[in-house]
C-alpha positions in Angstrom: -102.9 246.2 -131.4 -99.6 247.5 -130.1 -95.8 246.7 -130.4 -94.7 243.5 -129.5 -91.0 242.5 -128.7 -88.0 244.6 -129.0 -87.4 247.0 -131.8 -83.5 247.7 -132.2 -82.1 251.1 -133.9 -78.7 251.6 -135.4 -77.0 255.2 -135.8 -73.7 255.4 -137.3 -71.0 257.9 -138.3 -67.5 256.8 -140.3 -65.8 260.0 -141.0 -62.5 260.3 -139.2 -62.1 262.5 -136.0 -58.3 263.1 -135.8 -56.5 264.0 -132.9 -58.7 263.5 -129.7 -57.0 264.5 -127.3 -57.0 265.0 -123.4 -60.4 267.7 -123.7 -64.0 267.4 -125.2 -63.7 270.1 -127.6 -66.7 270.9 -129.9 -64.9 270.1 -133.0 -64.1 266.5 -131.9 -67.4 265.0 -132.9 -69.9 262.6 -135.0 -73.2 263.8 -134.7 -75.5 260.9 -135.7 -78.8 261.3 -137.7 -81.6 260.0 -135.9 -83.7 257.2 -137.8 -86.7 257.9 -136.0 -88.3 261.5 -134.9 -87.6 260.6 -131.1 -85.6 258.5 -129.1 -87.7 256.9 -126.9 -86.9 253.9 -125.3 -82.8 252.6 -124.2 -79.6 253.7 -125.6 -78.1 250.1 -125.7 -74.2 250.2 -126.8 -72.1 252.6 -127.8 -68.9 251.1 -130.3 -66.5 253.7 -131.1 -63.5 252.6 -133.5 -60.2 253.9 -132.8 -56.4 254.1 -135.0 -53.4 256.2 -134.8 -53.6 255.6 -130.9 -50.3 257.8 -129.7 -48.9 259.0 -126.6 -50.4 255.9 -124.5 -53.8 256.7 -124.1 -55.5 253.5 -122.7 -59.5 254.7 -122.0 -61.9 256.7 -123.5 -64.5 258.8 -122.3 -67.6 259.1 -124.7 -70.5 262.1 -124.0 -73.5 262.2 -126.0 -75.5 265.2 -126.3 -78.5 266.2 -127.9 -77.1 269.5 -128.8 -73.9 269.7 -131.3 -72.7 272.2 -129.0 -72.3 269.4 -125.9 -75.2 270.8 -124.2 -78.4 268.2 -123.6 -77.0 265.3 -122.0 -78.2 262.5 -122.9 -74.8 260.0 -122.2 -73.1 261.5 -119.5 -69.6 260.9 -119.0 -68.8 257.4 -119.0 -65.0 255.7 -119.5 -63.8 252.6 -120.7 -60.6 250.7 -121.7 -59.9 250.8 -125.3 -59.4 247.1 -126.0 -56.7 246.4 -128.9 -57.0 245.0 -131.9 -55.5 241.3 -132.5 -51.8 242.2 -133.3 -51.7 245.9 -133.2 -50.8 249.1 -130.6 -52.7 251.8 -132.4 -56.0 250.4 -133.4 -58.8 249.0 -131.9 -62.2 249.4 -129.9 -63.6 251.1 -127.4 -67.2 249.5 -126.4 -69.7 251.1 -124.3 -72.5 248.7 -122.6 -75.2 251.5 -121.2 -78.7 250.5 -120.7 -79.9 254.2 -120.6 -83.6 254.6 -120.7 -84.5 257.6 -122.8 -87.9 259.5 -123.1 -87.8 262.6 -125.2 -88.8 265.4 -123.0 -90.6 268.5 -123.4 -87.6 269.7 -125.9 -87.4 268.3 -129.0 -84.6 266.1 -130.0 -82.5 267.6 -132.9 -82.3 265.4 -136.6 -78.7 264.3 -134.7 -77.2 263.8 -131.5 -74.0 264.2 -130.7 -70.9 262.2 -129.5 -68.5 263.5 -128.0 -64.4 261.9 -127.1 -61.5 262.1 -125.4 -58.5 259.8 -124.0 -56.9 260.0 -120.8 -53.2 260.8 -122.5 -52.1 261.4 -126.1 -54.6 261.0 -128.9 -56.3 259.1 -131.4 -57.9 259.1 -134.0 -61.9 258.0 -134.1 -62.6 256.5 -137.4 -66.5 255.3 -136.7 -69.0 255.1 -134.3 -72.2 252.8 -133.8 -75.0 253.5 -131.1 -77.1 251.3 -130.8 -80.7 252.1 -129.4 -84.4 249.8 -128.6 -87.5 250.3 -128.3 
């Protein structure tokens, strides 16, 4: 008998990124390892933690890759409004709401993805990340 219902995967990464700037850069990453050996079904939500916001950056852009070198697509550009937490100016939230299907192709995925940041002015710093994917 197969599957029945929705199966729900969670990725996460907690080591700080400092100073995301204006630029993906390669260095500016969490690559996440993959709980599965494919990613095969919808890349949910995307929550990626911010502090030390500086120099008035208001959105975030995230990429995900399938490469660590930004290459693969598998997120492609997508920008939201980094929400504030209760009280503060330099910490809070940026939350990305996707609905991606994914099938693994012909190339196999990597033991990680990647994701990528930047902010439309200043910097921050990216303290975690959480993508959440079903299947």
């Amino acid at each position: 008998m197969g599957k029945v219902g929705t199966f729900w995967h969670r990725l996460s990464a907690t080591a700080d990124v400092a100073t995301v700037g204006t630029g993906f850069l390669i260095a500016k990453r969490h690559d996440l390892a993959l709980d599965t050996d494919r990613i095969d079904g919808k890349i949910e939500t995307v929550r990626v933690k911010v502090k030390a916001i500086a120099g008035g950056a208001t959105t975030m852009t995230l990429k995900v890759c399938a490469q660590n070198n930004g290459t693969m697509i598998v997120v492609p550009d997508t920008t939201v409004t980094i929400a504030l937490d209760v009280g503060s100016a330099v910490a809070g939230s940026a939350v990305y709401d996707l609905d991606i299907g994914h099938v693994q192709g012909f190339v196999p995925l990597p033991s990680t993805i990647s994701c990528f940041y930047k902010v439309d002015a200043g910097t921050v710093t990216v303290d975690s990340v959480e993508l959440i994917w079903s299947e």
